[in-house]
C-alpha positions as CSV (number, residue, x, y, z in Angstrom):
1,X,-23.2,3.7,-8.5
2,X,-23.1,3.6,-12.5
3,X,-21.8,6.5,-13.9
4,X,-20.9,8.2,-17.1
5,X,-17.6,10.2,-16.9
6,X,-16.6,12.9,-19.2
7,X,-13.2,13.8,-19.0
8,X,-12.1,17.7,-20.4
9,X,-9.5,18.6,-21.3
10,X,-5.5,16.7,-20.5
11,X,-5.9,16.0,-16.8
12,X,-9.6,15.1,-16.9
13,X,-9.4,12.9,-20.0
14,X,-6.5,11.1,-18.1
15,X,-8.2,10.6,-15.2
16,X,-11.1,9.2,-16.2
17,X,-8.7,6.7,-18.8
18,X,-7.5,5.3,-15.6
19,X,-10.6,5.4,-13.7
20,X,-11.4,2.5,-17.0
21,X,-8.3,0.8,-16.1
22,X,-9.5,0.8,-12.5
23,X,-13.1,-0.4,-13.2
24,X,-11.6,-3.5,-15.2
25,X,-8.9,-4.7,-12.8
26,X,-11.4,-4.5,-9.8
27,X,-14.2,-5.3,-12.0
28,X,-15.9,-2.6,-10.2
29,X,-18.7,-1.9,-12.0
30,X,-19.1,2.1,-12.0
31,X,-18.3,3.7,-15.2
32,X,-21.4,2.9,-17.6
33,X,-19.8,5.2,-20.4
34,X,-17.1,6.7,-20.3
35,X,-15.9,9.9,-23.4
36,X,-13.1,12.4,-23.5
37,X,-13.2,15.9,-24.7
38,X,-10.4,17.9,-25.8
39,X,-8.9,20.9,-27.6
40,X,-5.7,19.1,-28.5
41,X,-5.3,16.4,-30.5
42,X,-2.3,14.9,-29.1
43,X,-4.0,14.9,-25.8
44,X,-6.5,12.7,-27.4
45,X,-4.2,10.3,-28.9
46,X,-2.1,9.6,-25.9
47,X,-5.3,8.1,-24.0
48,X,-5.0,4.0,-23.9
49,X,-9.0,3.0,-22.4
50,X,-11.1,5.4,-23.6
51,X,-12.7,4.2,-27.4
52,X,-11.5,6.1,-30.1
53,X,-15.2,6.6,-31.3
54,X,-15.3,8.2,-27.6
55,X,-13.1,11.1,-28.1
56,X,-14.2,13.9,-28.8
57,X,-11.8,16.8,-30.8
58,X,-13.2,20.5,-30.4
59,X,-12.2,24.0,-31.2
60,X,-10.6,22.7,-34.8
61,X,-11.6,25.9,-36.5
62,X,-10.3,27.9,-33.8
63,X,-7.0,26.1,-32.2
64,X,-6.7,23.7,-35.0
65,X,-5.9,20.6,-32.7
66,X,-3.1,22.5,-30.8
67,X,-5.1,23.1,-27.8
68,X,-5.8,26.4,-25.9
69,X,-3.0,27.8,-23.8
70,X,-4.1,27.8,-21.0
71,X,-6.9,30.4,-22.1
72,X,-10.3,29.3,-19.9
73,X,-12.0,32.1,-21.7
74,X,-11.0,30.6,-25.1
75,X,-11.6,26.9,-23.3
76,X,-15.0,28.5,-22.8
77,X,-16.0,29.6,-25.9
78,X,-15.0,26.5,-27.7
79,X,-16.9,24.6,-25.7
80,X,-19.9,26.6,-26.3
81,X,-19.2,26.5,-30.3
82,X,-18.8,22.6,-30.4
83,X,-21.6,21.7,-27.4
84,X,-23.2,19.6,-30.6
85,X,-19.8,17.7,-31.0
86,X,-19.8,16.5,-27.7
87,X,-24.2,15.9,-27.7
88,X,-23.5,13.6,-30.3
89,X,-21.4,11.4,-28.2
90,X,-23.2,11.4,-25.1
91,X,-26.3,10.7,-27.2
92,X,-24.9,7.0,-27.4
93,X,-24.7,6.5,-23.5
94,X,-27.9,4.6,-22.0
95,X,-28.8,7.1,-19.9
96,X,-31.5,5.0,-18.5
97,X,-29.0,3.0,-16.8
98,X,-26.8,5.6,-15.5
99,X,-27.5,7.0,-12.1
100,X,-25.6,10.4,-12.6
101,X,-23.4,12.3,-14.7
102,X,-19.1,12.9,-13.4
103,X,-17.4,15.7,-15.5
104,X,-13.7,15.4,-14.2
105,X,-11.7,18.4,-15.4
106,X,-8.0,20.0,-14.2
107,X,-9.2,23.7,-13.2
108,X,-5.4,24.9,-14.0
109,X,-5.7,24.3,-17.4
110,X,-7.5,26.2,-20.4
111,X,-9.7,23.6,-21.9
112,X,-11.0,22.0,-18.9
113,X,-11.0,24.7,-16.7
114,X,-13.1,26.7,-19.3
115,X,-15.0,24.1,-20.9
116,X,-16.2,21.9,-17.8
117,X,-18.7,24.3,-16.5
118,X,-20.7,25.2,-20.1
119,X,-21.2,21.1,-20.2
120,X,-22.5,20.7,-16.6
121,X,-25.1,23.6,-17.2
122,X,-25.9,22.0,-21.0
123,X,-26.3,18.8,-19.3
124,X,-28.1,19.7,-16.2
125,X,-30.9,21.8,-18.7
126,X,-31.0,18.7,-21.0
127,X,-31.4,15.8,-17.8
128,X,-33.3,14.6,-14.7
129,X,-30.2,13.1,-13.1
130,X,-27.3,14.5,-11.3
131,X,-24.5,16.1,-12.7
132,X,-21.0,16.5,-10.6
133,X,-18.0,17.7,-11.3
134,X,-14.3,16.2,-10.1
135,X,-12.4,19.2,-10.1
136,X,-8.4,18.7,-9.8
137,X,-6.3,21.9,-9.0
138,X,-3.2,23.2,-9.9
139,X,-0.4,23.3,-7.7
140,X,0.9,26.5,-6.7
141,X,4.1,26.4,-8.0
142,X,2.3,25.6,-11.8
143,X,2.6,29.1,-12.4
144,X,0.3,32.2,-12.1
145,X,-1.9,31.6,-15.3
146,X,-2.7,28.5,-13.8
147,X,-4.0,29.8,-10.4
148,X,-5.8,32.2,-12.1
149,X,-7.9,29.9,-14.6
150,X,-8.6,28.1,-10.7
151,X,-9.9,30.8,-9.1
152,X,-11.9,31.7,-11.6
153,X,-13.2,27.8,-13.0
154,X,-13.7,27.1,-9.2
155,X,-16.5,29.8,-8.8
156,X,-18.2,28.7,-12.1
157,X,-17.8,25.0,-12.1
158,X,-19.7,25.5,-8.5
159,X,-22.5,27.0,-9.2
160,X,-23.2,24.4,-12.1
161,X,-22.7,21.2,-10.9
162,X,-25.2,19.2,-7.9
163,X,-22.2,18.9,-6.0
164,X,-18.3,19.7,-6.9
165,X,-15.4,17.1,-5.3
166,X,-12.2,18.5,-5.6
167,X,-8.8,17.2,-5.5
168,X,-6.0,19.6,-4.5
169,X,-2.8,18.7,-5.8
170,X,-0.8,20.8,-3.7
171,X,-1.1,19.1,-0.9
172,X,-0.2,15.5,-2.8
173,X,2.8,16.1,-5.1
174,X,6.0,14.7,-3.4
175,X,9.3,17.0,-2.6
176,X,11.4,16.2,-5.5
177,X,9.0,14.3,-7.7
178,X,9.2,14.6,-11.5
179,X,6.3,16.1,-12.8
180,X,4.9,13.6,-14.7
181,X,5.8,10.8,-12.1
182,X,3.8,13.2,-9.9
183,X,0.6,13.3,-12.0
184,X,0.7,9.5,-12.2
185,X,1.0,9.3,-8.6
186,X,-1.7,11.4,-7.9
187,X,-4.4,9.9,-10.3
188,X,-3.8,7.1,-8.8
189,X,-5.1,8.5,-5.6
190,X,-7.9,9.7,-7.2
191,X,-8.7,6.8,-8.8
192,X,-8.7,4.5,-5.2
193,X,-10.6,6.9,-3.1
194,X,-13.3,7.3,-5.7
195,X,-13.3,4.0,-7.1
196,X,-14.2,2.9,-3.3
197,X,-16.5,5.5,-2.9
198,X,-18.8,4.8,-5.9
199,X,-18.1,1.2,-6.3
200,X,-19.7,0.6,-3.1
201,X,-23.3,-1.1,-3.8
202,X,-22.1,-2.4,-6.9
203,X,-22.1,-6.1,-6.3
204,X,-21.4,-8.9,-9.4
205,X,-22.3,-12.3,-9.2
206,X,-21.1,-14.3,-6.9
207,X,-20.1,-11.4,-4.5
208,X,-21.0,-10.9,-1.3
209,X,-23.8,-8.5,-0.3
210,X,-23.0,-6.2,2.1
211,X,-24.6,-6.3,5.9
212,X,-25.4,-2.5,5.5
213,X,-25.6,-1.7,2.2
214,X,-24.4,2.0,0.8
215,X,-26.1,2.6,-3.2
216,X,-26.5,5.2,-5.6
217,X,-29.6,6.4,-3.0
218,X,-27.3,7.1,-0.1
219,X,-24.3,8.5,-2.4
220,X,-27.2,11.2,-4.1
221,X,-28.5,11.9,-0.6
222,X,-25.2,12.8,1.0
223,X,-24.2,15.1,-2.3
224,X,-27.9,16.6,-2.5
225,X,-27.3,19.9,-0.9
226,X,-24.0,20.7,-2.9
227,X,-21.1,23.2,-2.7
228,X,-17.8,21.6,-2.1
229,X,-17.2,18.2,-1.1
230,X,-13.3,16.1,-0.2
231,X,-12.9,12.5,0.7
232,X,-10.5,10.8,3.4
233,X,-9.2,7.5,2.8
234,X,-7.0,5.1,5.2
235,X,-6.1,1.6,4.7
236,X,-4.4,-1.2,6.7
237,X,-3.2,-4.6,5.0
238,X,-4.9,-8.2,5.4
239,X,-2.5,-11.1,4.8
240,X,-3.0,-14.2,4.5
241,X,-1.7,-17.2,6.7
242,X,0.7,-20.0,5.3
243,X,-1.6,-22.6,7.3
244,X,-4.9,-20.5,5.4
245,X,-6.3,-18.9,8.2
246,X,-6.7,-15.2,8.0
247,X,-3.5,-12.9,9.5
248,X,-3.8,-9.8,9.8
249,X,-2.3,-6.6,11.5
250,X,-5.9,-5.2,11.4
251,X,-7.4,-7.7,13.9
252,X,-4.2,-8.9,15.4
253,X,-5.3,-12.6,15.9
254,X,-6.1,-15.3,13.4
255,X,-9.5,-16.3,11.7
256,X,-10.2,-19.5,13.4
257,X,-13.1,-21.7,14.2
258,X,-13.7,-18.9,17.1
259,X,-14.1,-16.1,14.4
260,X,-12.2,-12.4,14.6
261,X,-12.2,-10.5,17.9
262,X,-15.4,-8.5,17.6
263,X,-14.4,-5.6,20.0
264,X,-10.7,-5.5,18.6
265,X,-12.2,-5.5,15.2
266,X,-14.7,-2.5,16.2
267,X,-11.8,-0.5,18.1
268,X,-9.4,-0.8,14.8
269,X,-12.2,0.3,12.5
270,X,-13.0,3.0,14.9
271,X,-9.0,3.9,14.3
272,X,-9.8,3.3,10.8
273,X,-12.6,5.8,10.6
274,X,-10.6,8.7,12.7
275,X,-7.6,8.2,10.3
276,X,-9.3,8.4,7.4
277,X,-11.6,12.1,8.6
278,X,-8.0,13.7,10.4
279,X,-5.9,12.4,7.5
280,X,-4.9,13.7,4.3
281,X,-8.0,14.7,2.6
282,X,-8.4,15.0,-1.1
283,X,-9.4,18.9,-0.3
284,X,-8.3,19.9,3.1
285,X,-10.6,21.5,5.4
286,X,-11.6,21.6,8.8
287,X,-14.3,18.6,8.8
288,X,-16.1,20.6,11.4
289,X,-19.7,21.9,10.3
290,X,-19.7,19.7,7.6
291,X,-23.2,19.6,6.2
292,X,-23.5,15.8,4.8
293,X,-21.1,12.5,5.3
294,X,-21.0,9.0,4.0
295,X,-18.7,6.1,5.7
296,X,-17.8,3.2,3.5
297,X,-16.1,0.4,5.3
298,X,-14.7,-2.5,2.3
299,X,-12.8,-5.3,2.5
300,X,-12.9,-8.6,3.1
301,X,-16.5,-9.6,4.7
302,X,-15.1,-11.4,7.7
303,X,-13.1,-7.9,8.8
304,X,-16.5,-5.7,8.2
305,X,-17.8,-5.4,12.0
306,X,-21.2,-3.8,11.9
307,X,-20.7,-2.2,15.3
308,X,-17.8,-0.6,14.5
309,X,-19.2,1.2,11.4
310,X,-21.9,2.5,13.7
311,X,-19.4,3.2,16.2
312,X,-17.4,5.3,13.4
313,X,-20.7,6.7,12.2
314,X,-21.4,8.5,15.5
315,X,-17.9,9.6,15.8
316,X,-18.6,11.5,12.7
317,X,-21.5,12.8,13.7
318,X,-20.0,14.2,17.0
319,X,-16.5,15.6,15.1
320,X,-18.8,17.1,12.0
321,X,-21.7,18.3,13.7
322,X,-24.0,17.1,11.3
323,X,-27.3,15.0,12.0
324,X,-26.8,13.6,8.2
325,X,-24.3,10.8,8.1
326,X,-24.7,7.5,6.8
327,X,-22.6,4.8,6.7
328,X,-22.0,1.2,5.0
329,X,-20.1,-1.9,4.3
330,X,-18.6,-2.8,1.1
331,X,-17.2,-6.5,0.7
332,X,-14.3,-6.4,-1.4
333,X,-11.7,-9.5,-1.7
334,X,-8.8,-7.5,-1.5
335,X,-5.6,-7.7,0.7
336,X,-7.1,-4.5,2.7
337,X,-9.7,-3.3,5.3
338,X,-10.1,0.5,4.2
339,X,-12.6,3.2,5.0
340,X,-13.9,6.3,2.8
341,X,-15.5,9.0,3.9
342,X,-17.5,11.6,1.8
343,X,-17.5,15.0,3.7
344,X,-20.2,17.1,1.3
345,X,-21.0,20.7,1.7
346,X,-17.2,21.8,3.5
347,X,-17.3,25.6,4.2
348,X,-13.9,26.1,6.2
349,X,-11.4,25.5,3.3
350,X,-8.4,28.0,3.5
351,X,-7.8,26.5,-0.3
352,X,-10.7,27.5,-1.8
353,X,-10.4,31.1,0.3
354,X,-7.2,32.0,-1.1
355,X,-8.1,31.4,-4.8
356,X,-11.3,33.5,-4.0
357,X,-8.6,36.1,-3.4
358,X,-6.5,35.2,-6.2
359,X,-9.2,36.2,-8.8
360,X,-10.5,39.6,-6.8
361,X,-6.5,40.6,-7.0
362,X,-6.7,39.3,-10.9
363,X,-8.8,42.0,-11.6
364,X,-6.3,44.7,-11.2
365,X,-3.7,43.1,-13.6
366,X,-5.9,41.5,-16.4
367,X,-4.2,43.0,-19.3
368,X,-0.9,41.7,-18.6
369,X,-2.3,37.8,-17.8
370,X,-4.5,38.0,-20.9
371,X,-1.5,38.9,-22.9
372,X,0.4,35.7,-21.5
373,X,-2.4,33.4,-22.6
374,X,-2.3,35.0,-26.3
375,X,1.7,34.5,-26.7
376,X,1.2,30.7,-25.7
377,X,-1.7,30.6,-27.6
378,X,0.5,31.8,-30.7
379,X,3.3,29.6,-29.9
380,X,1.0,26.6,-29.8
381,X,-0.8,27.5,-33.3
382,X,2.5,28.3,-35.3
383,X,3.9,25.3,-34.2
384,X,3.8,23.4,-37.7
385,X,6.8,21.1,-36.8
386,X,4.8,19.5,-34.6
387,X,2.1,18.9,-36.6
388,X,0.2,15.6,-36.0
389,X,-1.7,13.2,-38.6
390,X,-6.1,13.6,-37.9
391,X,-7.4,11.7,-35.0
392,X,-10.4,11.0,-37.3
């Protein structure tokens, strides 16, 4: 699946740097274009794949180039002031060879979290093709502005997007991890379970074609109803033998003149499959009543047993409850067998319940967390020590 990516704001312009890092180590083939907008120009500056012609500084007039603090309503408004800044750059991608739009934004934040949502509703008015949003939030011990700007990007970023994935990043930061060790960590994971997900269909020359293939069709089909979607991921290692047969801990036997062990192979990808839906998902929920889902198998062609992706298929079909899950091989030649599975339209997420409740209880102290955003938003501006040379 080609997209184009627009990173907003610090964590999604981050994000989607790496996801450029990703595409040309794996030679993946999904982002078309990719361009990140900020309020901050040191946020801007600090990216390392995005093309500098690509970034895109807004809110001068207002923030000048210090950023929000953590204001969404201010994140907002910017965003709506500069929408033309940001046109301009999109107006360069081919849109004709992009199969949908990914806004990936950090929901904690003020830029992002404000600023997401106004471009998914000027894209969606101005385009024929999908727009979704990779929403990353906060964890809970970020700090009570930061919940907040959640609860309340969460309910708008929804209702704009075709389909919103979501990353929770309280249930991925590591006891005792430093901060930013944590974040790099994290977008790490990001990166691998969606670089599988949309990279599957994508095939270079040379490459082998998968038995069952999964393109941008089936990936548009399973996010078509939208709400609220997570991915599960699992993995096992492939090695390689000193004599050059195939090893591996997946199979358990060697890659002869016989071939793999067919119903091995289908019972570990079956293992594969319930590891990856039961696992850590990138939003937990109970995968039960589960409107849509899509199984990608990848790995080395040899490992990728078409019975046992149907087998894992129906298995999903039996734990979700839903009539609408397809499935696919992707041949990858890396050291790994791994499975990813897109669960779309999610309703039983005690995340997504408890920032529901955060912003009804918001209501009752607004004064006091609006005040909060205006003294870092003070702090930021008056901050002429720091002062940085233009990006431009």
């Amino acid at each position: 699946m080609k997209l184009a990516m627009i990173g907003f704001g610090q964590a999604g312009g981050k994000i989607v740097d790496r996801f450029l890092e990703y595409d040309d180590r794996t030679n993946s083939g999904i982002v078309r274009a990719a361009i990140a907008v900020n309020s901050a120009k040191a946020d801007l500056i600090g990216l390392d794949n995005i093309p500098q012609e690509n970034r895109v500084l807004i809110g001068q007039a207002r923030v000048k180039g210090h950023g929000v603090g953590a204001d969404n309503e201010l994140g907002a408004e910017v965003a709506e002031e500069d929408i033309d800044e940001v046109q301009n750059a999109i107006d360069q991608i081919p849109t004709h060879e992009v199969d949908a739009f990914l806004i990936v934004a950090g929901m904690g934040g003020g830029t992002g979290s404000g600023g997401a949502p106004v471009l998914a509703k000027h894209l969606k008015r101005i385009y024929t093709i999908p727009v979704y949003g990779l929403g990353v939030l906060p964890g809970t011990d970020e700090g009570g502005i930061y919940t907040l700007n959640a609860a309340r990007s969460f309910q708008t970023f929804v209702r704009e997007v075709d389909n919103l994935l979501v990353f929770d990043n309280d249930s991925w930061r590591q006891t005792g991890e430093s901060m930013e060790g944590g974040y790099d960590q994290i977008n790490e994971e990001i990166v691998r379970r969606f670089g599988i997900l949309f990279g599957a269909g994508e095939v270079g020359d040379g490459e082998d074609v998968a038995e069952s293939v999964v393109d941008s069709s089936e990936i548009i089909n399973t996010l078509s109803g939208g709400g609220v979607s997570t991915v599960g991921y699992a993995s096992e290692e492939v090695e390689l033998n000193t004599s050059g047969g195939l090893l591996s801990r997946f199979t358990g036997d060697d890659g002869g003149d016989d071939g793999l062990d067919a119903a091995n192979t289908t019972n570990r990808i079956t293992s594969l499959v319930r590891k990856a839906a039961l696992g850590r998902l990138t939003l937990p929920c109970e995968i039960e009543g589960t409107e849509r889902a899509l199984l990608v198998l990848s790995g080395p062609s040899e490992y990728l047993n078409r019975k046992g992706i149907e087998r894992g298929r129906k298995w999903l079909e039996e734990e979700t409850g839903s009539m609408e899950v397809r499935g696919g091989d992707f041949p990858r030649e890396e050291p790994e067998v791994s499975a990813a599975i897109l669960l779309s339209g999610v309703t039983n997420v005690p995340r997504i319940k408890r920032l529901q409740q955060v912003a009804i209880e918001a209501q009752d102290n607004i004064e006091d967390i609006q005040q909060e955003s205006e003294e870092n938003l003070e702090e930021l501006v008056e901050d002429d020590e720091d002062e940085l040379e233009p990006l431009f």
